[in-house]
C-alpha positions as a printed Julia matrix, in Angstrom:
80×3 Matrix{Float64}:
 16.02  136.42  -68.51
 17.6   135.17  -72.13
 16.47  138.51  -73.44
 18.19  140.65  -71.04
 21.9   141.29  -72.39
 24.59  140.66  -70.09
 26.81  143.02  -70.96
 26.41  146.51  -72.97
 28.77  148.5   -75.18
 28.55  152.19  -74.83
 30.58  155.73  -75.45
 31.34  157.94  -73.07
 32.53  161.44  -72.49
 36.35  159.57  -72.56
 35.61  158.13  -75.73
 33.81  161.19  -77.14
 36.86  163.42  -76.47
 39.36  161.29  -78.46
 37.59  161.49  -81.57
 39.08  163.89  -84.38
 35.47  165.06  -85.31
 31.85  164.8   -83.6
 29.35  164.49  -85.47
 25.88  165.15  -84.55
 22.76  163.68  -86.07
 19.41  164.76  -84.84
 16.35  163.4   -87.24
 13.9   166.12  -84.91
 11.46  163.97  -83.35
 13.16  163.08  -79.52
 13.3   166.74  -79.11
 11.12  170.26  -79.51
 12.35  172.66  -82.25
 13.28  175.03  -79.28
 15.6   172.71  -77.41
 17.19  171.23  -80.78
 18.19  175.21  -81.93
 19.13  175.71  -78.28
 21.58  172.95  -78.55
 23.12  173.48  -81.82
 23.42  177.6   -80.76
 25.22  176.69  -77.6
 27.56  174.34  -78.49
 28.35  176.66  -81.7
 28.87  179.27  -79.74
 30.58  177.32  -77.56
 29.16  177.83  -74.29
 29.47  175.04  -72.24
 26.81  174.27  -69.34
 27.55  171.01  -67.23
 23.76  170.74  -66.34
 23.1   169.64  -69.97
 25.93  166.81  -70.9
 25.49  167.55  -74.5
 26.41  171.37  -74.34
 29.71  170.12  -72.51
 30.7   169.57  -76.79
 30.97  173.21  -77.05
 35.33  172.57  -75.72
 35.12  169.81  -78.32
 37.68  171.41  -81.21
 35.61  170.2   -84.3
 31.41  169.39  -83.88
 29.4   169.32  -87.04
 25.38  168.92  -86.87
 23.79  166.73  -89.74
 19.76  168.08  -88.45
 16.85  166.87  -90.9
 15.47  170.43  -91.14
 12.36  169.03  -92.12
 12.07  167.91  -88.58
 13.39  171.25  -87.08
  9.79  171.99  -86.7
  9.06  175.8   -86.07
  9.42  178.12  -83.02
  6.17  180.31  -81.68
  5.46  181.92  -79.16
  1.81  181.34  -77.38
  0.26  182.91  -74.71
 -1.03  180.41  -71.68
């Protein structure tokens, strides 16, 4: 049980709002190239959607997006 912390820091939607600027960093590998364009399009549009926390950034006033377009990947379409 000594590895288990007994108390965590974290950042909420509170904290989030308070800041001046938000900046998102998304390296491309927790997400598919669909859902990480999806994200940055909606919240740039700003079109919030309370069934994805994230897109609720889209009120935020100022949001930037630092994505490693190398891991962007690519959008296809396949047939199934």
């Amino acid at each position: 049980m000594a590895l288990v912390p007994t108390e965590a820091m974290t950042v909420g939607a509170v904290e989030t709002w308070k800041v001046k600027k938000v900046s998102i960093g998304h390296p491309g590998h927790h997400d598919n190239p669909f859902g990480l364009r999806l994200t940055a399009w909606m919240i740039s549009k700003r079109i919030p959607d309370s069934a994805v926390p994230m897109f609720l950034l889209a009120d935020h006033p100022n949001v930037q997006f630092n994505d490693l377009r190398t891991g962007m990947g690519s959008v296809r379409v396949d047939m199934h």
